[in-house]
C-alpha positions in Angstrom: 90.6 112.4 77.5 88.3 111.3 80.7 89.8 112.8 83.7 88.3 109.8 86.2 89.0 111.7 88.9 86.1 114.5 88.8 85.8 115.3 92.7 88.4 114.0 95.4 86.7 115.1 98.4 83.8 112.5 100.2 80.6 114.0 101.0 76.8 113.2 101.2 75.8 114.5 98.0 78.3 113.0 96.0 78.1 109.5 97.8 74.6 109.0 97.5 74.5 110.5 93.9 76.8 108.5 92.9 75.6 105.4 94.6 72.4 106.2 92.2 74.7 106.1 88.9 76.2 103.1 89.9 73.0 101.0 91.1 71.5 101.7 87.2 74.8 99.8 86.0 74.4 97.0 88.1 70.9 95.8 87.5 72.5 94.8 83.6 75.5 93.0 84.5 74.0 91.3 88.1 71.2 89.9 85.2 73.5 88.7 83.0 76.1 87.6 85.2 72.9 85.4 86.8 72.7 84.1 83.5 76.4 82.9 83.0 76.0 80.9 86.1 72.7 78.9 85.2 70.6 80.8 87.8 67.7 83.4 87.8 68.1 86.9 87.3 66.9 87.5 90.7 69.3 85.4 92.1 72.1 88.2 91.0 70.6 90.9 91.7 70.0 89.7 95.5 74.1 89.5 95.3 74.6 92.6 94.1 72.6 94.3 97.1 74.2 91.7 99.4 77.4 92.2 98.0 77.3 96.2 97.6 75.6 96.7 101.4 78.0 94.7 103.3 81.4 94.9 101.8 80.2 98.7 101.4 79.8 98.9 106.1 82.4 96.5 106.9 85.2 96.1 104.3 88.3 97.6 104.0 88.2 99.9 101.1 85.4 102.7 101.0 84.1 104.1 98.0 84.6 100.3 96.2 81.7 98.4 94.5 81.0 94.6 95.1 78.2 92.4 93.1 78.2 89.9 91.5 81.0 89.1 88.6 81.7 87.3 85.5 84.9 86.0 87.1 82.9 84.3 89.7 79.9 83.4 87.5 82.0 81.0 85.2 83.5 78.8 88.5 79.3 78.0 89.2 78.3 76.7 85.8 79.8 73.2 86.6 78.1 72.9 90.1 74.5 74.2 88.9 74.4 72.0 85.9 75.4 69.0 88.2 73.9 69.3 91.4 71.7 72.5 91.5 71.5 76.1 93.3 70.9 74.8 96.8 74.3 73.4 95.9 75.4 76.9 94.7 75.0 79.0 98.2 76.4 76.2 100.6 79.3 76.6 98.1 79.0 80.5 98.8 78.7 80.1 102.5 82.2 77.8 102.5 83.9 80.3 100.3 83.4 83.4 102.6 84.2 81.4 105.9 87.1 80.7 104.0 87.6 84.6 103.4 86.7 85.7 106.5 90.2 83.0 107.5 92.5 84.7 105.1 91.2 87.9 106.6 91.5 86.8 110.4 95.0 85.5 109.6 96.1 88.4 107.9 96.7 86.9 104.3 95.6 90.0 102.4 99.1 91.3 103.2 100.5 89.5 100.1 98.7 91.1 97.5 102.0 93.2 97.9 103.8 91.0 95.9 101.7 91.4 92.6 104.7 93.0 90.9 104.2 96.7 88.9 103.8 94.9 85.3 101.2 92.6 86.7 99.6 94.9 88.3 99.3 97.4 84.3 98.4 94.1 82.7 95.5 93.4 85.2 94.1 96.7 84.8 94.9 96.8 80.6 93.3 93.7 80.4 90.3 94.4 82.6 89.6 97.6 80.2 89.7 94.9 77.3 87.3 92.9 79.0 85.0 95.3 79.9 85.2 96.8 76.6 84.7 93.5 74.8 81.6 92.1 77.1 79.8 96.1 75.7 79.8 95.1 72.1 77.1 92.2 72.6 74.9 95.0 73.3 75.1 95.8 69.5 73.7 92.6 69.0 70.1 91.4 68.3 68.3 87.8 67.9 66.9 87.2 64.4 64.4 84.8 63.6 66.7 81.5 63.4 67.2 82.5 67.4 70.8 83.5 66.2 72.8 86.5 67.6 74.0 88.8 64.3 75.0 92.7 64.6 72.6 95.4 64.4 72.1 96.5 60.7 70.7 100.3 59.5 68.9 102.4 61.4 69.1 100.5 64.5 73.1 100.4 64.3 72.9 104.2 63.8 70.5 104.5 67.0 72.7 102.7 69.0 75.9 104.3 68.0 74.7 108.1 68.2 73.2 107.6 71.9 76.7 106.3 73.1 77.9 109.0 71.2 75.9 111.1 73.1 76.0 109.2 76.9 80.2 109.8 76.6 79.7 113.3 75.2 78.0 114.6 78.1 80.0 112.7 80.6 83.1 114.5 78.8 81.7 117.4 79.3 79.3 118.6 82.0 81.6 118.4 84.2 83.4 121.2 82.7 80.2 123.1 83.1 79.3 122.1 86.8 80.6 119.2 89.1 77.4 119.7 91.0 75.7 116.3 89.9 77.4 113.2 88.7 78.2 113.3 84.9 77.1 109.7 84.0 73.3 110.1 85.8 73.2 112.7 84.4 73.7 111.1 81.2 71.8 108.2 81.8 68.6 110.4 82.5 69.2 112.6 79.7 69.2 109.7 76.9 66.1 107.9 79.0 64.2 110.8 78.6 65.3 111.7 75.1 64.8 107.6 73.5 60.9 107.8 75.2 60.1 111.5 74.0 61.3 110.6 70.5 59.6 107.1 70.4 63.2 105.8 68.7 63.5 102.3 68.5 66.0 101.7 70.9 67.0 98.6 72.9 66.0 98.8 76.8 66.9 96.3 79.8 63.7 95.0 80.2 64.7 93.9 76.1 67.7 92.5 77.0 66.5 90.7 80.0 63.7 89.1 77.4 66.5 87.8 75.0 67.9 86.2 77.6 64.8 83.9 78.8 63.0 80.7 77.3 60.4 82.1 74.7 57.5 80.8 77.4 58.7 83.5 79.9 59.8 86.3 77.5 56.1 88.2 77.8 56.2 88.1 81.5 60.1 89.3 82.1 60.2 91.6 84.9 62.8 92.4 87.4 60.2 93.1 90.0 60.8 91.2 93.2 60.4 90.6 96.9 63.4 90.9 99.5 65.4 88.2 100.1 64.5 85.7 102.8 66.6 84.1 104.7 67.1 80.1 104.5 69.9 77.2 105.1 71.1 75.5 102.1 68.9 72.5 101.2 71.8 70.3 100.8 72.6 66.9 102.8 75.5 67.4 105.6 77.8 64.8 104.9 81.3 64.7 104.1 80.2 63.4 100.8 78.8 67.0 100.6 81.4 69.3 101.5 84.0 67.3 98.9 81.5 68.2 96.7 81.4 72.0 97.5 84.8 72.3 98.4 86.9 72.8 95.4 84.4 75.1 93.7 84.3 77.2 96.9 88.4 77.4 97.0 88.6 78.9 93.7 85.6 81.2 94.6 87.5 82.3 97.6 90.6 82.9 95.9 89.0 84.3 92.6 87.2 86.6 95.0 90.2 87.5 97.1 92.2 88.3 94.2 90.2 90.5 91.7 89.2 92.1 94.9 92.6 93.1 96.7 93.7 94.5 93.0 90.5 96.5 93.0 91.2 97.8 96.2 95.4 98.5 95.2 93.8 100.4 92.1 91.5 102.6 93.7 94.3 102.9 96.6 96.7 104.3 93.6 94.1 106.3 92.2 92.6 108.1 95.0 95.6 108.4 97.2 94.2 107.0 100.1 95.1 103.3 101.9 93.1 101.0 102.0 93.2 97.5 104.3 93.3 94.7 102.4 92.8 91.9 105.6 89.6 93.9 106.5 88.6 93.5 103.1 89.2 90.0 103.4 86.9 90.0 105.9 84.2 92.0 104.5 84.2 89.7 101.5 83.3 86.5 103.4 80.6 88.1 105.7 79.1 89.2 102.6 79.2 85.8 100.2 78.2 84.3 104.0 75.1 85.6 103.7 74.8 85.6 100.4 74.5 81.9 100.8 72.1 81.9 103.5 69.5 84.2 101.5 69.5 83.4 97.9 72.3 84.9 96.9 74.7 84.0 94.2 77.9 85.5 95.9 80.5 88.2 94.4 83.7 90.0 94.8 84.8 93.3 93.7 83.5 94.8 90.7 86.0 97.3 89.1 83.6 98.4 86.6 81.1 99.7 89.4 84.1 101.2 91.5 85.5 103.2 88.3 81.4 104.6 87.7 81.6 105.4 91.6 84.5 107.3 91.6 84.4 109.0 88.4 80.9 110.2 89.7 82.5 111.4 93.2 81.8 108.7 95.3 84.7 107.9 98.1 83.2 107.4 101.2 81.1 104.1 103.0 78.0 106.1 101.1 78.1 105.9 98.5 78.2 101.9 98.1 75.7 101.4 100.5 73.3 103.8 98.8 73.8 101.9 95.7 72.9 98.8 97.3 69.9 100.3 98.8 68.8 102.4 95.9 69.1 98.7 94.0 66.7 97.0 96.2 64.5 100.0 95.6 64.1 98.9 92.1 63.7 95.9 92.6 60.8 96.0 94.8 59.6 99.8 93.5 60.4 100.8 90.8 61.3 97.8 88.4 59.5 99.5 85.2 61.7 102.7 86.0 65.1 100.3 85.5 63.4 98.5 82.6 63.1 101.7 80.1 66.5 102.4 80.5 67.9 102.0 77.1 71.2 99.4 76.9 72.9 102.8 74.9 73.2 104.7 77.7 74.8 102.4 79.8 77.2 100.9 77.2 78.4 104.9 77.3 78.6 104.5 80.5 80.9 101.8 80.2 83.0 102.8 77.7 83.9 105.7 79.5 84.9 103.6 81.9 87.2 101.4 80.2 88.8 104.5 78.5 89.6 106.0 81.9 90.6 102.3 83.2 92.9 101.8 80.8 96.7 102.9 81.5 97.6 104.6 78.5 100.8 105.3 79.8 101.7 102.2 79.7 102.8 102.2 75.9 105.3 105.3 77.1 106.2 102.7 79.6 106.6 100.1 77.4 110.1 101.8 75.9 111.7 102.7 79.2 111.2 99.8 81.1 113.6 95.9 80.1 112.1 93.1 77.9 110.9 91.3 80.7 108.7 93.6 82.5 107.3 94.1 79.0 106.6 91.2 78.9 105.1 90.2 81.7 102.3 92.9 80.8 101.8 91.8 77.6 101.3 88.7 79.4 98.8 89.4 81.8 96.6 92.0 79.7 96.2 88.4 77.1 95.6 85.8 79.7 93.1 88.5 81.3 91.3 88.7 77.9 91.5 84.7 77.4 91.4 83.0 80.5 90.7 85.0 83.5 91.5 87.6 85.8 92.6 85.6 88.7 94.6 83.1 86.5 96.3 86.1 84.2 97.2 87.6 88.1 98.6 84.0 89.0 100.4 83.6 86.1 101.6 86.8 85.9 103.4 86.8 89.7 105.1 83.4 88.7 106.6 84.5 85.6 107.9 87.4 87.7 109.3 85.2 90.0 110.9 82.9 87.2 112.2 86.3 85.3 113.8 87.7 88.8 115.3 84.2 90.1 116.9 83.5 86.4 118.3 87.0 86.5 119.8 87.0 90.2 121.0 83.8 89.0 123.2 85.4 86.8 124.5 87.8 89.4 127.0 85.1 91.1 130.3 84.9 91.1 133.4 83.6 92.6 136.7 85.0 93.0 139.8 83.0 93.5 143.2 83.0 94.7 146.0 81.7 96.6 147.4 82.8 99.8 150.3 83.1 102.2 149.6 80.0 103.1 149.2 77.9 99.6 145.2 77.7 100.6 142.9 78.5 97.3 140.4 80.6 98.4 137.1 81.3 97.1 135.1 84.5 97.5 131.8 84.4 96.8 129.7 87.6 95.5 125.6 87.4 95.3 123.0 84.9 96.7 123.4 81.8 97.1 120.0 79.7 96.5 117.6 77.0 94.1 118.5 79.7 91.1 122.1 80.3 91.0 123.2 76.7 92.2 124.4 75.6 89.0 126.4 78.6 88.3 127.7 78.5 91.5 129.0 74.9 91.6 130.9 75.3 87.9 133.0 78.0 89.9 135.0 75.0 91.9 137.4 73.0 90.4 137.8 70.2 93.0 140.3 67.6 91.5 142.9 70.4 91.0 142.5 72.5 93.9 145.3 72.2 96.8 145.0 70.9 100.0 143.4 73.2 101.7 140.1 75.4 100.6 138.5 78.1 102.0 134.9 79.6 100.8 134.4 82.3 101.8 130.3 84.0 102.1 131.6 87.2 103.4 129.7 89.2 100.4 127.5 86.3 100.2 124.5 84.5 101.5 122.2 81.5 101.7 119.2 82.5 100.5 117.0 78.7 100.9 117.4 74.8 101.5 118.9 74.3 97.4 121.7 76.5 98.4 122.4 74.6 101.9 122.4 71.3 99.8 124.6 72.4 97.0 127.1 73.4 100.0 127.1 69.7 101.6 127.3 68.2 98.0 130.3 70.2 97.6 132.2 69.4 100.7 131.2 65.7 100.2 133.4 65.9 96.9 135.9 67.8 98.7 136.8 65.3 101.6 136.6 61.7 99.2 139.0 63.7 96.8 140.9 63.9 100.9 141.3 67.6 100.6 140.5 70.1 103.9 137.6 72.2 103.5 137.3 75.7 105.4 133.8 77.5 105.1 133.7 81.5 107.2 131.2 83.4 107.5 127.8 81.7 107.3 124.7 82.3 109.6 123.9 79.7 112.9 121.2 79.0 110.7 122.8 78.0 107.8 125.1 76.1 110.4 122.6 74.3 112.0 121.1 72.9 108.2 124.1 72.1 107.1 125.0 67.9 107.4 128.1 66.9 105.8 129.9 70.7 106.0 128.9 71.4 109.0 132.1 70.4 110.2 133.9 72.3 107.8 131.9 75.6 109.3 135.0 77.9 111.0 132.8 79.9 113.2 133.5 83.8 114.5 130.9 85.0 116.5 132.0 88.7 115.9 132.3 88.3 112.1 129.5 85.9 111.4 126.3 87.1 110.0 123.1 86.4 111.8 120.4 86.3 108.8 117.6 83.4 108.5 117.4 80.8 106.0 114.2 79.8 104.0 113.6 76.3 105.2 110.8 74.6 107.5 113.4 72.8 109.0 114.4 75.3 111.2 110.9 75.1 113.2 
């Protein structure tokens, strides 16, 4: 219905146009993100310029949008309620050195290993999300101080101005690709809600419902650049064991939604980008976060669909969003304030419509039980829990699913030869999986004299597969019978303990693969 890719060349224009679009977005979810972790508004909109700016000249991925996040927002509650903001950005500051490590040693490499289900069910579940986080924007506060639903004309407001916002992002751009569809938009229901004097909801209104009553009359989101300042926190060890486990989670929170941005936008825009730079770019960015008054961030894939859809790709385009933010801020707040909320819930929406993979439901019927799911899976612990946690989860059910199958795929052949030996061929991998099956192969007490295994079609895969190996020649030699094991790595040789002696070794035939184990140095 949305075709998110609108323009798939980089220029000026479209970077700094787009950059626009995206930097009316943020102001919103910066605020209410601020919000979810106990701090001021200002506080998140300083990390969504930080953020954007940096992540936007150094990182890895161009044409991506970093601010601050919800997924982010919700590890801070606990540390602001207990020990207070100055507590906050020296939690920031740890969490991007950390980054900046995973980056330096090269850790960004393994977001290859988020399997292709995971990686639907991220994305699926992120549209949810988004989706979900719009509709309290169709809320209002009664008297009691309560949150109920819009009722009458202003339900009808609200839901013919997103009608309108996703209308005209559907289709100017089958008119001219000139300007970005969704400023376009933006400006178009701006101008219309102020001509027309409807009663529409702005941000400056939502920024108000969000405040004590003693600071609703003088909301603003005017403010004064950031300044820079060391943590007011004491340096003790007492201190960092304080900081530390929050600023773990932020790191990997951070890492994670951010490396899947960065894969999505990869598969989208066919380009590469570099994950361990990104790493990097991350945790110079939260860095300084920390040291001027910012509440940190990570990718925002939100933003980065808005930028793309609107023809940003290029370094630009981020970087004029973050500048064209701090504009606001210290400009032309009232500008940002008149926005009406409609507008960029249509924003939004278009965005989660062209996030979401509708193929997967074709997908769904081709692909095994498993995968499925796996992706029904992640898209639910996405919508209940958390992105990072539904990503985490996700990757180890995959690995449970793939090690219970390949345990499966063992098996032993036997017979006797020329010489009255019993031998026993083995086919698929040996390792913590397939153990079981592997050992009900062997009949020990009635076996002859002499037995051979033999791992030509085989191999060790880890440590549970050596051990099963010693634990069945142990049972071999008390029961007094030979045992003759061919074609095993050095490395499986030099693990093994009790059959190592068993071990007939052919230099010519002998495989030379590794084993899993940090006993080998």
């Amino acid at each position: 219905m949305f075709d998110l890719i609108t323009n798939k060349d980089s220029n000026v224009k479209n970077d700094v146009l787009s950059g626009i679009t995206v930097a009316l977005a943020l102001v919103p979810e910066a605020v209410a993100f601020a919000f979810v972790a106990g701090v001021e508004p200002m506080i998140g909109l300083y990390a969504a310029f930080m953020m954007g700016l940096i992540t936007s000249a150094i990182g890895g991925r161009p044409g991506m949008i970093s601010g601050a996040t919800g997924a982010m927002a919700v590890v801070m509650v606990a540390l602001v309620a207990q020990h207070g903001v100055a507590y906050l950005f020296a939690a920031v500051v740890l969490a991007g050195v950390l980054q900046i490590l995973c980056g330096v040693f090269r850790l960004g490499k393994f977001i290859r290993l988020v399997p292709y289900p995971v990686m639907l069910g991220f994305v699926n579940g992120l549209a949810i999300v988004i989706f979900l986080a719009q509709l309290g924007q169709f809320k209002v506060l009664n008297a009691a101080g309560e949150w109920q639903w819009m009722e009458g004309s202003a339900m009808y407001i609200m839901l013919g101005l997103v009608a309108l916002t996703m209308a005209i992002i559907y289709l100017l751009p089958k008119l001219t690709k000139a300007v970005p569809a969704s400023l376009v938009a933006i400006i178009v229901v701006t101008v219309l809600v102020h001509a027309l004097n409807l009663e529409a909801r702005t941000v400056i209104d939502f920024v108000r419902d969000l405040l004590p009553a003693d600071q609703k009359a003088t909301a603003t989101l005017a403010g004064e650049l950031p300044s820079f300042a060391i943590p007011m926190v004491p340096f003790t060890m007492d201190t960092l064991m304080i900081i530390l486990p929050t600023s773990i989670i932020l790191c990997l929170v951070g890492l994670i939604e951010s490396l899947l941005t960065l894969s999505l936008i990869d598969e989208m825009t066919d380009t590469r980008g570099h994950g361990n730079k990104e790493c990097v770019g991350q945790g110079v960015a939260n860095t300084v976060n920390g040291f001027f008054g910012g509440m940190g961030g990570c990718a925002m894939i939100g933003q980065s669909m808005i930028n793309i859809n609107s023809g940003g790709r290029g370094r630009l385009s981020g970087i004029s969003a973050a500048l064209v933010l701090l504009g606001f801020i210290l400009f032309a707040a009232p500008l940002i304030e008149m926005i009406p909320l409609a507008a960029l819930v249509g924003v939004m929406f278009v965005v989660v419509i062209a996030t979401f993979e509708w193929a997967s439901f074709r997908i769904i019927r081709g692909v095994n039980r498993e995968d499925a799911f796996v992706l029904f899976l992640v898209t639910g612990v996405t919508v209940i829990a958390d992105l990072a946690i539904a990503v985490v989860v996700g990757v180890i059910v995959s690995a449970l699913v793939f090690a219970w199958k390949h345990a499966k795929h063992i098996e032993v052949k036997n017979h006797i030869d020329n010489d009255g030996w019993k031998v026993y061929e083995l086919n698929g991998p040996l390792f913590f999986g397939s153990i079981t099956h592997f050992k009900d192969y062997f009949d020990v007490i009635n076996d002859p004299q002499d037995v051979v295994i033999d791992f030509d079609n085989s191999r060790i895969w880890d440590s549970s597969g050596i051990d099963a190996l010693d634990n069945l020649a142990d049972k071999y030699e008390q029961q007094g019978k030979k045992l003759h094991i061919r074609h095993i790595s050095s490395d499986c040789r030099a693990l093994l303990k009790k059959a190592n002696k068993f071990v007939e070794i052919n230099v010519v035939e002998d495989p030379r693969y590794k084993v899993a184990s940090d006993q080998l140095g």
